[in-house]
C-alpha positions, 0 to 999 in steps of 0.5 A: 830867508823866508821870515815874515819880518814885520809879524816878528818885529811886532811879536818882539814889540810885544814882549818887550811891552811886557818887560817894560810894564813891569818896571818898578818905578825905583828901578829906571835908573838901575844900571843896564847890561847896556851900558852906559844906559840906566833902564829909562834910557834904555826904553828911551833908546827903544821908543826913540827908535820905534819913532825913528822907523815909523818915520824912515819906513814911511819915506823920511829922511833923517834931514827931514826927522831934524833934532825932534827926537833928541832927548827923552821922549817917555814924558812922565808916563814910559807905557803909554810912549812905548805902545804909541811908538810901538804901535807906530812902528809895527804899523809902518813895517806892516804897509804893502810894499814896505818890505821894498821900499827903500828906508834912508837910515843912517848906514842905508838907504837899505831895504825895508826888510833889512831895517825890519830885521834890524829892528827887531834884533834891537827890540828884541835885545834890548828886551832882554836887557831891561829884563835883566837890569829889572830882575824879570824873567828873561827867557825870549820866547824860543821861535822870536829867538831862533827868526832873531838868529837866522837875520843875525847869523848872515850879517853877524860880523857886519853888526859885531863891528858896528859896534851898536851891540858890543862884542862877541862873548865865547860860550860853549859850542853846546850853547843854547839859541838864546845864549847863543844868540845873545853872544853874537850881540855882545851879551852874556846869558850868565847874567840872568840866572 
């Protein structure tokens, strides 16, 4: 595939931060294309998972993980838990070696490249979708958009039947990347315009 997975898991981290920072405080609990999460359950879906792959990527197992991210993990302050997972989990994907190492998740044990690209689909579209259910700008930077295709593409029936990202919506065979791609993941850009 030839992508740098880790740098483009922390880039989609990174804009998704924005979004998050963004959030009125009378907009948590504003309806998501996500359902059927409110925003503040959609960011804590996102922490949780930061938490998760800090410690999959580091060799735990899920038996090992127990309940102790079960529940809301944002506290009173969403920011600060999203850059400590955030931080967490861009850190463990950057170790050497973590690209091989195994990662026991729920449907592995998978490479960590493959977790890797699965987190950046989920950060990077669940971004889009705290975006919309807050009225932000939610145009992804175009080469996040394009690396988060070109992992999407391969495994597009494989996620489209996990059912994690919905089904997939019919668009124009001109569609653009992002429309594109959000369709593969159960999502219709039409929502943000």
């Amino acid at each position: 595939m030839g992508l740098d997975l880790p740098e483009l898991h922390a880039a989609a981290l990174e804009s998704t931060r924005r979004i998050v920072a963004a959030i009125g405080g009378a907009q948590w609990h504003d309806g998501t294309p996500c359902p059927p999460w409110d925003v503040r359950e959609l960011v804590n879906h996102i922490v949780t998972g930061n938490w998760w792959a800090a410690e999959l990527a580091a060799g735990a197992t899920i038996e090992s993980m127990g309940d102790r991210l079960d529940g809301d993990v944002l506290a009173d302050d969403a920011l600060a838990a999203y850059d400590a997972s955030a931080g967490a989990a861009a850190a463990v994907f950057r170790r050497a070696g973590a690209m091989e190492a195994p990662a026991a998740v729920s449907y592995g044990p998978v490479r960590g490249e493959v977790y890797c690209g699965h987190r950046f689909i989920d950060v990077l579209i669940h971004g889009w979708d705290a975006a919309v259910a807050t009225r932000q700008p939610a145009d992804l930077a175009p080469e996040l958009v394009d690396a988060c295709l070109a992992v999407v593409e391969p495994q597009a029936e494989s996620l489209a039947g996990s059912g994690a990202f919905g089904s997939t919506v019919a668009v124009a065979p001109d569609a653009d990347a992002q429309t594109l791609l959000l369709a593969m993941l159960g999502r219709d850009a039409r929502i943000a315009r």
